[in-house]
C-alpha positions in Angstrom: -131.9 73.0 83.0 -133.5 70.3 80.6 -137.5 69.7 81.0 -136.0 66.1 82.5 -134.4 67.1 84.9 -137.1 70.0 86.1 -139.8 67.1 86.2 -137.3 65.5 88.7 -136.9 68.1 91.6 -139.3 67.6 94.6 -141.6 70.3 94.7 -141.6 71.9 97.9 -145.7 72.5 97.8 -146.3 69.0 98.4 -145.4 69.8 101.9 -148.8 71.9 102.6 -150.7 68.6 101.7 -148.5 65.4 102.9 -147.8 64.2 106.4 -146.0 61.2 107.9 -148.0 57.8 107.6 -146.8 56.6 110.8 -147.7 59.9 113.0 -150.0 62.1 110.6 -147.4 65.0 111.5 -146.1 67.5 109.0 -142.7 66.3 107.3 -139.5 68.5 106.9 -137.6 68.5 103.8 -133.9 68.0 104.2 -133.0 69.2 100.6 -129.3 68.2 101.1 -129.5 64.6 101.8 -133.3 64.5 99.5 -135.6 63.0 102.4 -138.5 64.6 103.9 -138.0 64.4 108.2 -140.8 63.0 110.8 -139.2 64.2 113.6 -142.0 62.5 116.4 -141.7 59.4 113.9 -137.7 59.6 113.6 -137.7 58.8 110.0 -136.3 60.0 106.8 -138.6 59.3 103.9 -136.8 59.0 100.8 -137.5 61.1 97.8 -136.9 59.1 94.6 -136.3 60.9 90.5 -138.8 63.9 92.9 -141.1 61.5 94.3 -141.7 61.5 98.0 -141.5 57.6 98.9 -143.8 57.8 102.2 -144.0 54.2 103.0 -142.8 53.4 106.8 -141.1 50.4 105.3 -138.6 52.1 103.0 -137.6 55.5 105.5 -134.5 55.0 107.5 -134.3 55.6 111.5 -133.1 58.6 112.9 
């Protein structure tokens, strides 16, 4: 695996400090589909090149 594509792969830690901005809950990463979960929110948060994209704006509805 290339240093470029290492620096590209969400890192699961992030999960002990991010929440959802619409409900402050904890998120669930979905490692299949690449979105982190709000399930009170029902939202998937995309995660972009490893970078969690937590703006309510850009997730799609559950």
């Amino acid at each position: 695996m290339s240093q470029s594509t290492k620096s590209k792969k969400f890192k699961k830690s992030l999960l002990n400090i991010i929440v959802c901005p619409k409900t402050k809950e904890p998120l669930i990463w979905d490692q299949k589909n690449k979105v982190l979960i709000s399930k009170k929110g029902k939202l998937a948060y995309p995660i972009i090149d490893g970078i969690p994209i937590l703006i309510i704006e850009k997730a799609k509805k559950l």
